[in-house]
N, CA, C and O atoms as a GROMACS GRO file, in nm:
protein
  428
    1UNK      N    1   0.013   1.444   4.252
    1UNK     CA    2   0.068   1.557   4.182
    1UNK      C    3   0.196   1.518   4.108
    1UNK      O    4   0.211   1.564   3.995
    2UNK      N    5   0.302   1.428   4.167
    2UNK     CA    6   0.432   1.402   4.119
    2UNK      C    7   0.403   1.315   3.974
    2UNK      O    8   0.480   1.331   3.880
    3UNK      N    9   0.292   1.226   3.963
    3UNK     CA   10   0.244   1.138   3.885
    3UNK      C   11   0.212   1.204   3.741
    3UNK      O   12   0.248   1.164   3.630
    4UNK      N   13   0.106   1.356   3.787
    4UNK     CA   14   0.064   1.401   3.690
    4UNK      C   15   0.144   1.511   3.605
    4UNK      O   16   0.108   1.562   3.499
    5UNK      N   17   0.240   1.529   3.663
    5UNK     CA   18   0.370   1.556   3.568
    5UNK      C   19   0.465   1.518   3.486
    5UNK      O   20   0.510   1.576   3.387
    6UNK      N   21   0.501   1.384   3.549
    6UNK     CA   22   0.559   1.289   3.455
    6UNK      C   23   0.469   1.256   3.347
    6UNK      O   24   0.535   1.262   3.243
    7UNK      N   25   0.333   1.220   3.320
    7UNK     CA   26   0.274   1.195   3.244
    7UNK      C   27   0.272   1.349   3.106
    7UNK      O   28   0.301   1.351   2.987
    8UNK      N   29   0.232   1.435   3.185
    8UNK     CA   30   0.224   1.550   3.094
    8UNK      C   31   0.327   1.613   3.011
    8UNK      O   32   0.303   1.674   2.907
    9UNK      N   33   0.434   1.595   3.060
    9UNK     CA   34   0.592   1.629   3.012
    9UNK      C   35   0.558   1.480   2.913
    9UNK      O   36   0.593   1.522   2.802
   10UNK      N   37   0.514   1.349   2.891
   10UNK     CA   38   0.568   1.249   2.810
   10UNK      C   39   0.456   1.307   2.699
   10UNK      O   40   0.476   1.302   2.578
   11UNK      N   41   0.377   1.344   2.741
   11UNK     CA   42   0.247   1.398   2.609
   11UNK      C   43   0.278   1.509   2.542
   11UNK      O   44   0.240   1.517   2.426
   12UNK      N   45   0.334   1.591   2.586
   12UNK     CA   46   0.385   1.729   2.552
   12UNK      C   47   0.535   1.655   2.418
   12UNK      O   48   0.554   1.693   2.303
   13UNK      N   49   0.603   1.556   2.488
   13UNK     CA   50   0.741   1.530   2.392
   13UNK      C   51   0.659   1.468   2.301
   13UNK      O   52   0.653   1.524   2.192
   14UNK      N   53   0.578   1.345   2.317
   14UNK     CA   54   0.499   1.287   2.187
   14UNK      C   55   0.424   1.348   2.124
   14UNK      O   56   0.399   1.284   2.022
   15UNK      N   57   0.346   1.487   2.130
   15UNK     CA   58   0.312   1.538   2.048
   15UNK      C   59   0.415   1.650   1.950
   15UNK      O   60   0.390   1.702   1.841
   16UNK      N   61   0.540   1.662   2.037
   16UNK     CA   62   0.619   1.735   1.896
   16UNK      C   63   0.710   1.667   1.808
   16UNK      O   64   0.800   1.717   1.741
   17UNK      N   65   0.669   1.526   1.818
   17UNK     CA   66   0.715   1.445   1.759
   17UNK      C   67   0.619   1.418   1.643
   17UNK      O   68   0.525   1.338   1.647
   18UNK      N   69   0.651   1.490   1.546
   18UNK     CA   70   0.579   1.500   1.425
   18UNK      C   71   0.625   1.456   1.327
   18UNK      O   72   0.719   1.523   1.283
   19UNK      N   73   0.587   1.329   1.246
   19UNK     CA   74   0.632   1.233   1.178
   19UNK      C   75   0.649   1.316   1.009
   19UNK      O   76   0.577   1.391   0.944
   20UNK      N   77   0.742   1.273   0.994
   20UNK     CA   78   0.800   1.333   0.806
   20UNK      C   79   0.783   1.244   0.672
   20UNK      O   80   0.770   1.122   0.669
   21UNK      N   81   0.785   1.313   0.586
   21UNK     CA   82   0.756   1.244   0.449
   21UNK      C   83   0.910   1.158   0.500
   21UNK      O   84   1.004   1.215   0.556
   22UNK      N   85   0.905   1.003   0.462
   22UNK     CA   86   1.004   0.948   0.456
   22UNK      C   87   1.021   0.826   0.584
   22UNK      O   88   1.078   0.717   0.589
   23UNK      N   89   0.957   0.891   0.661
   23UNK     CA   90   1.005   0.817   0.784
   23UNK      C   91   0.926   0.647   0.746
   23UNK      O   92   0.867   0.600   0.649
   24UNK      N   93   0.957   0.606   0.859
   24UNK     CA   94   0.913   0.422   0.881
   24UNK      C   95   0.809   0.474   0.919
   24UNK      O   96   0.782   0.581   0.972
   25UNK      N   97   0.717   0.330   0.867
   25UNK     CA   98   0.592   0.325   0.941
   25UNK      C   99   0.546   0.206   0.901
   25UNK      O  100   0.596   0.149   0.803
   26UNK      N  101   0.412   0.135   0.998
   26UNK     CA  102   0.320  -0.007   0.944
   26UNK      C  103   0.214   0.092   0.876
   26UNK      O  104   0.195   0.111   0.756
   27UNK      N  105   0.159   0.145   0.975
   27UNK     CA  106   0.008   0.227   0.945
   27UNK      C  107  -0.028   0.360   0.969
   27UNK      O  108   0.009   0.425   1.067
   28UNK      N  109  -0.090   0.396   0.890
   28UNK     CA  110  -0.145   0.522   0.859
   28UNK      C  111  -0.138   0.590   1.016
   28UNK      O  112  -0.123   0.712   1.027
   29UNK      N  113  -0.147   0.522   1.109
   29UNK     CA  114  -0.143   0.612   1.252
   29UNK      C  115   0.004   0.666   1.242
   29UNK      O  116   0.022   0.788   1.246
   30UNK      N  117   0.128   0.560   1.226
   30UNK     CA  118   0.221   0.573   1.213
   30UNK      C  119   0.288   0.749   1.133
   30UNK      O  120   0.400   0.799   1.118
   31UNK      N  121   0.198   0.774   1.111
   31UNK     CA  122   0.252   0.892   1.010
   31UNK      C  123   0.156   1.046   1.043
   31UNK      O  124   0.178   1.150   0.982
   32UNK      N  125   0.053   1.031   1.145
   32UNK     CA  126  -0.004   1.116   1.163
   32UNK      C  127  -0.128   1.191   1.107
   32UNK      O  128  -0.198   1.097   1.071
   33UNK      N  129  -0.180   1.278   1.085
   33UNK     CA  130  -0.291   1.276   0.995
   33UNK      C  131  -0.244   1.362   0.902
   33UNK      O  132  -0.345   1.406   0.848
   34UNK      N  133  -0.147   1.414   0.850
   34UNK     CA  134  -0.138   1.468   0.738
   34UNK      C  135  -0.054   1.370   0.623
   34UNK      O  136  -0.029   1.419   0.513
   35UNK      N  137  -0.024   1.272   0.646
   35UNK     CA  138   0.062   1.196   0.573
   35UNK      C  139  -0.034   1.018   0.555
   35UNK      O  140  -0.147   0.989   0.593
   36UNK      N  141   0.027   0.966   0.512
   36UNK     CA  142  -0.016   0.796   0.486
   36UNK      C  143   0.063   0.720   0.441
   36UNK      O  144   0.109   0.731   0.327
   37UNK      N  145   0.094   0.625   0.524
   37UNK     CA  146   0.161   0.497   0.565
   37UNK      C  147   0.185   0.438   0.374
   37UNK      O  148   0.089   0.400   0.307
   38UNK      N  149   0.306   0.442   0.327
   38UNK     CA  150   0.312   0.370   0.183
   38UNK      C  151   0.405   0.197   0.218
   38UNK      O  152   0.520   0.168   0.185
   39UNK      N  153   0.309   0.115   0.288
   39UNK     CA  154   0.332  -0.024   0.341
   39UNK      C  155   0.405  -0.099   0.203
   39UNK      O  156   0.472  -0.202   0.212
   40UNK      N  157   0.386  -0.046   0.108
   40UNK     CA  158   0.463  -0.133  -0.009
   40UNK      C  159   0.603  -0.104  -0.082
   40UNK      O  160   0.659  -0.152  -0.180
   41UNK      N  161   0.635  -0.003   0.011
   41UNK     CA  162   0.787   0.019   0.032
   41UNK      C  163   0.901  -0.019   0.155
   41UNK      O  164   0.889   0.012   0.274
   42UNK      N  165   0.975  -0.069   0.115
   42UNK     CA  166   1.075  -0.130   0.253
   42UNK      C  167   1.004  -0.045   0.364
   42UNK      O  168   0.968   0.073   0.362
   43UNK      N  169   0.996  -0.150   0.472
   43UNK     CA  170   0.999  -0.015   0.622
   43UNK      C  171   0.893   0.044   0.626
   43UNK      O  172   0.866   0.074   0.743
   44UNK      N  173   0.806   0.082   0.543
   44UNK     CA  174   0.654   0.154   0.524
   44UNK      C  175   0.755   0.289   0.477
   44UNK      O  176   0.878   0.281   0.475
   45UNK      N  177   0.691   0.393   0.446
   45UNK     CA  178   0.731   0.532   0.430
   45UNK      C  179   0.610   0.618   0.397
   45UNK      O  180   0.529   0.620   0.304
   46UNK      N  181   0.628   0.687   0.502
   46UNK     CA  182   0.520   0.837   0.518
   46UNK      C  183   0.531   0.900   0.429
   46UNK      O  184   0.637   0.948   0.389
   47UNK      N  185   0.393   0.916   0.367
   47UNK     CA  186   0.378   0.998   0.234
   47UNK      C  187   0.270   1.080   0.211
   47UNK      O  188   0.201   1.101   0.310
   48UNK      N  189   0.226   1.146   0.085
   48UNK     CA  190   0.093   1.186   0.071
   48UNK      C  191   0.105   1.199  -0.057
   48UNK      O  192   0.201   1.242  -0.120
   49UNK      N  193  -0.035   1.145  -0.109
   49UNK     CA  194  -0.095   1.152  -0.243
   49UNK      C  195  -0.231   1.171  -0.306
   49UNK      O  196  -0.322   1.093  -0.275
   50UNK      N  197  -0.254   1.279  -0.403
   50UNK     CA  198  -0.146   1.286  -0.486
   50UNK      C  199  -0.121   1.453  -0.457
   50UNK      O  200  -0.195   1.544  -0.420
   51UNK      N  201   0.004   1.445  -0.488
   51UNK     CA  202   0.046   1.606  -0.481
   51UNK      C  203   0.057   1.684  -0.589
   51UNK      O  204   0.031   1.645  -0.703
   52UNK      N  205   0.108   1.833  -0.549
   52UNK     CA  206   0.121   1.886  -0.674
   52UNK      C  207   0.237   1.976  -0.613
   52UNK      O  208   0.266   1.989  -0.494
   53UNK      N  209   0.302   2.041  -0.734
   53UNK     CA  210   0.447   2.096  -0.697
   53UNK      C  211   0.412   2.204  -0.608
   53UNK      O  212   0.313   2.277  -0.613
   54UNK      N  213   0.548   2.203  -0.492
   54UNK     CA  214   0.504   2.288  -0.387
   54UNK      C  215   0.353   2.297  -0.274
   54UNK      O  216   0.300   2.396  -0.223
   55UNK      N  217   0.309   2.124  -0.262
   55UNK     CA  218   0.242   2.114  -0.207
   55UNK      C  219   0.306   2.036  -0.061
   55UNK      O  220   0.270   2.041   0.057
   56UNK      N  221   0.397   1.978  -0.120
   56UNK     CA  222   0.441   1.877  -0.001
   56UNK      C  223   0.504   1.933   0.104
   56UNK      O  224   0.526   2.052   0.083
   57UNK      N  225   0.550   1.884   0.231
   57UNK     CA  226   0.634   1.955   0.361
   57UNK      C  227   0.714   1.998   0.303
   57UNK      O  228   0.734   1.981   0.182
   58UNK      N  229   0.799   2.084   0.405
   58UNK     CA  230   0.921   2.151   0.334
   58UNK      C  231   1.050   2.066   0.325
   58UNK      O  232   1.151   2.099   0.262
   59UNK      N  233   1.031   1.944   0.402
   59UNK     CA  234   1.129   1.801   0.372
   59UNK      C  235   1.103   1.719   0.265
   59UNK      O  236   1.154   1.607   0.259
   60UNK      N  237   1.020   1.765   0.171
   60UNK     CA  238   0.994   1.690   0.056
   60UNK      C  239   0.986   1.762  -0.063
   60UNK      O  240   1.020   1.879  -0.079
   61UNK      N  241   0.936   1.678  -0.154
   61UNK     CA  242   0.925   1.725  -0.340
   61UNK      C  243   0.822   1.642  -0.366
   61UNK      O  244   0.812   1.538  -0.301
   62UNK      N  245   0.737   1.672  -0.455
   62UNK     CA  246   0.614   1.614  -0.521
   62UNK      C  247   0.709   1.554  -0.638
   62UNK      O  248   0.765   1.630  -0.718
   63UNK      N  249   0.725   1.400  -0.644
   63UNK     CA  250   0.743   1.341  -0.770
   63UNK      C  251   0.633   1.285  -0.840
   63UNK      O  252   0.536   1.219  -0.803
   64UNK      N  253   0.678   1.336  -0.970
   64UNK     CA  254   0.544   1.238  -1.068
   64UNK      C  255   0.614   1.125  -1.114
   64UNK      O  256   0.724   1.149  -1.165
   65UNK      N  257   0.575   1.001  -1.108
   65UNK     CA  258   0.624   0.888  -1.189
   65UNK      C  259   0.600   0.826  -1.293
   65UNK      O  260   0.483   0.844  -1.324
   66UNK      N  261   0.670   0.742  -1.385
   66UNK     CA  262   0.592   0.739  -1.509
   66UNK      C  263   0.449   0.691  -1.506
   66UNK      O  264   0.369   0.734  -1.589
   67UNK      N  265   0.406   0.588  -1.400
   67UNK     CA  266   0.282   0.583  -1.404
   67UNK      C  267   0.159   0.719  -1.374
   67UNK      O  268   0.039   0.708  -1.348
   68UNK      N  269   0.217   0.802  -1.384
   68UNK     CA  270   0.138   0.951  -1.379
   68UNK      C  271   0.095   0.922  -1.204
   68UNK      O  272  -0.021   0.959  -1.184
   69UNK      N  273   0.144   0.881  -1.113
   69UNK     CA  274   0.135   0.862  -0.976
   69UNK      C  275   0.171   1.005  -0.957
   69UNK      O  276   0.234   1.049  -1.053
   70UNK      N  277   0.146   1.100  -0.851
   70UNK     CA  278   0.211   1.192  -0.766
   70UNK      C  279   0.246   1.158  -0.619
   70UNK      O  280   0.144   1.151  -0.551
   71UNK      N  281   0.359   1.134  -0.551
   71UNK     CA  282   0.402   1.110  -0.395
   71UNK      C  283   0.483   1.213  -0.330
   71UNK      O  284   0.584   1.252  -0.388
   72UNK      N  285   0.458   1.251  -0.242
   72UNK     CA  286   0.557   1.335  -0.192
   72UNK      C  287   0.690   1.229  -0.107
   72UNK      O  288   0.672   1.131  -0.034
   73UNK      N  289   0.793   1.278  -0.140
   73UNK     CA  290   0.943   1.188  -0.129
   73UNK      C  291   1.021   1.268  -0.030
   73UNK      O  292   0.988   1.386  -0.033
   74UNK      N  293   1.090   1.245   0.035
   74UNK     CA  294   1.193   1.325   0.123
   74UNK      C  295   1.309   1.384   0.034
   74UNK      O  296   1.370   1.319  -0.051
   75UNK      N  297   1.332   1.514   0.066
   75UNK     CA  298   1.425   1.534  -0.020
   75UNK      C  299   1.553   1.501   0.043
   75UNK      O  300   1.560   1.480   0.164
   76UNK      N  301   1.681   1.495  -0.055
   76UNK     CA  302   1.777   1.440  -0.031
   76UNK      C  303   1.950   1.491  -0.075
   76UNK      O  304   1.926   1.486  -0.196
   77UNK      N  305   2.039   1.517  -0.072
   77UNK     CA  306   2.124   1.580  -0.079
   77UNK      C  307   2.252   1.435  -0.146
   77UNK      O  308   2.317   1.433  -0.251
   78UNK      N  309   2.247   1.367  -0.071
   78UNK     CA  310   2.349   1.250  -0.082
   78UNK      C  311   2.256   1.088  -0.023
   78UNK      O  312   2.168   1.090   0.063
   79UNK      N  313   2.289   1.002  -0.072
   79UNK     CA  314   2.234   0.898   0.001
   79UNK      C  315   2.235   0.894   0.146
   79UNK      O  316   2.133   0.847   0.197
   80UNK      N  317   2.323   0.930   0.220
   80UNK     CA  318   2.387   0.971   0.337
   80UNK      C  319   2.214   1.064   0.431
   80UNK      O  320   2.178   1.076   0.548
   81UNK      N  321   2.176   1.093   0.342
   81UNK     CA  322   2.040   1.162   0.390
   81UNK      C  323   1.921   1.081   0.425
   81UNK      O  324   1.832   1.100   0.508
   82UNK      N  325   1.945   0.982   0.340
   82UNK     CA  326   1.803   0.920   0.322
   82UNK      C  327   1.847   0.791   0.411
   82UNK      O  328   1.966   0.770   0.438
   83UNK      N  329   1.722   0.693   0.461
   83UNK     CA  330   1.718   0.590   0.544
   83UNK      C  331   1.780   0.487   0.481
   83UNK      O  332   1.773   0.472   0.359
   84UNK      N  333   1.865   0.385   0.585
   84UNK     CA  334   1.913   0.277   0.517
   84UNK      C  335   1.800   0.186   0.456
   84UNK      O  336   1.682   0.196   0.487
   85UNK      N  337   1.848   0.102   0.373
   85UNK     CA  338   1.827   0.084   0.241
   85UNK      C  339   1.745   0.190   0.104
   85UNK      O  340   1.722   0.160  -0.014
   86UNK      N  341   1.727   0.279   0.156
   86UNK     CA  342   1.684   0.384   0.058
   86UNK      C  343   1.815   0.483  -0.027
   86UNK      O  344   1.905   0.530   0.043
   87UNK      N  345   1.814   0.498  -0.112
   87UNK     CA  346   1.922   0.590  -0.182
   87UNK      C  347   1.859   0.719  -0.255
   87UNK      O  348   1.749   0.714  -0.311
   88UNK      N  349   1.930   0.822  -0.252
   88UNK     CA  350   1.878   0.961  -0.328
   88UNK      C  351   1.907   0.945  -0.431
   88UNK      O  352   2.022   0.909  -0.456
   89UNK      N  353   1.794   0.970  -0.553
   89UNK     CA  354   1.774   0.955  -0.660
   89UNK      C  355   1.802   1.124  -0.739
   89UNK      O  356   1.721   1.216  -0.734
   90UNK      N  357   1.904   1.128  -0.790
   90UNK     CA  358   1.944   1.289  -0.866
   90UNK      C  359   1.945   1.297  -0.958
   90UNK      O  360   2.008   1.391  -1.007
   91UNK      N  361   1.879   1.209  -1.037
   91UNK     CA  362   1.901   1.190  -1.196
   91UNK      C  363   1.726   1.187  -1.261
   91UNK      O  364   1.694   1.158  -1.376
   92UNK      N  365   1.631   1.227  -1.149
   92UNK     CA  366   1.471   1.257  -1.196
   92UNK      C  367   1.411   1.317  -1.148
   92UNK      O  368   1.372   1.286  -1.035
   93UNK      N  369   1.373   1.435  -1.209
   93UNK     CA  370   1.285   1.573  -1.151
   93UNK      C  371   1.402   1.659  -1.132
   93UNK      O  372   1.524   1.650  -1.134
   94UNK      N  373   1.291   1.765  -1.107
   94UNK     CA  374   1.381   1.872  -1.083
   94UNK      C  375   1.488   1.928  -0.927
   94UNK      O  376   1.564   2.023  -0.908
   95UNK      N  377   1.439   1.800  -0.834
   95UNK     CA  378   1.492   1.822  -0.722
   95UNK      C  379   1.558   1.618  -0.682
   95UNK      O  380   1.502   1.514  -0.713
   96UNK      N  381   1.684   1.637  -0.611
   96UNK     CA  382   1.699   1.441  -0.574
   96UNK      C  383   1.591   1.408  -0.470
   96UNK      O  384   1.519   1.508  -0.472
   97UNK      N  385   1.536   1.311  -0.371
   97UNK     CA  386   1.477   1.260  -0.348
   97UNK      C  387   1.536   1.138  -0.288
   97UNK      O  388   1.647   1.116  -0.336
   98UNK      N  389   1.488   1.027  -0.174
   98UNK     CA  390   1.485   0.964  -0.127
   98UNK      C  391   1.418   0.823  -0.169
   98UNK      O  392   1.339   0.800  -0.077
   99UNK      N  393   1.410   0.718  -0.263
   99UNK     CA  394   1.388   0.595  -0.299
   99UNK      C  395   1.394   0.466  -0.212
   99UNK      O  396   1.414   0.490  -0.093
  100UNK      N  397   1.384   0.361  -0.240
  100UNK     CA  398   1.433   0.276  -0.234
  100UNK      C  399   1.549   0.170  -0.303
  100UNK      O  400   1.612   0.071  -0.266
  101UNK      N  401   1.535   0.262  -0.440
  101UNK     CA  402   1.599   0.179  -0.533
  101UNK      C  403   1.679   0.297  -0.632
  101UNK      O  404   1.661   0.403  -0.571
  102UNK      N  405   1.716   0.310  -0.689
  102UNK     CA  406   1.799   0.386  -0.766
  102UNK      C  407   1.690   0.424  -0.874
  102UNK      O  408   1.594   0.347  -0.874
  103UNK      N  409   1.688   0.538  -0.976
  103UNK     CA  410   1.528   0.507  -0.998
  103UNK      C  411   1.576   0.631  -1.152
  103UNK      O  412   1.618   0.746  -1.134
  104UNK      N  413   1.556   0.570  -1.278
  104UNK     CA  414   1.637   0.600  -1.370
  104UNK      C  415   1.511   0.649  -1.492
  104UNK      O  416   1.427   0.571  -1.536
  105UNK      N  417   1.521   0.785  -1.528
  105UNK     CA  418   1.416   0.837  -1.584
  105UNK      C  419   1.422   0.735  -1.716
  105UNK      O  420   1.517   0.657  -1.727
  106UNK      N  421   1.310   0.741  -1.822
  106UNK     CA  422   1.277   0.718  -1.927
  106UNK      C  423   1.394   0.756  -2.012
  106UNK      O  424   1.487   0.779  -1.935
  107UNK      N  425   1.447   0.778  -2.190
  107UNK     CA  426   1.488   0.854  -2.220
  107UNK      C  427   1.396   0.893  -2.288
  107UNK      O  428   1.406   0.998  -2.352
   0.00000   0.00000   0.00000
């Protein structure tokens, strides 16, 4: 009985541990089933594609990129928000966002 409590209390915390647009990851498990593992960004980062505005969690924004890509991005307030080596990008779309790189519209 003492056994099967400890176990159930650790399943109960890992399941409200529900992974976000943004977070680290290797693989698609990593991110849960509503999201997918983007391995070709530092760290992996949990995403989903393709979106459309007001589709993504409420921690994110649907960016379109110039390659007409749609990703959902973490949204972001200050770099201070987003994961180290990632920086918030406030200078594309209509909301900032979470990058890797500083990320500078077309003119």
């Amino acid at each position: 009985m003492t056994r099967t409590l400890p176990r159930l209390g650790l399943l109960l915390v890992a399941l409200g541990c529900t992974p976000l647009v943004g977070d680290e990851c290797t693989t698609n498990a990593d991110c849960g089933t509503a999201l997918v593992c983007d391995s070709s960004q530092p760290a992996g980062y949990c995403t989903r594609s393709p979106c459309t505005p007001n589709s993504c969690p409420e921690e994110a924004v649907c960016i379109e990129f110039p390659d007409e890509s749609t990703w959902c991005m973490a949204r972001c307030e200050s770099s201070g928000d987003c994961r180290d080596d990632y920086v918030c990008v406030d200078n594309y779309g209509d909301l900032p966002f979470c990058n890797p790189q500083p990320f500078v519209a077309a003119p």
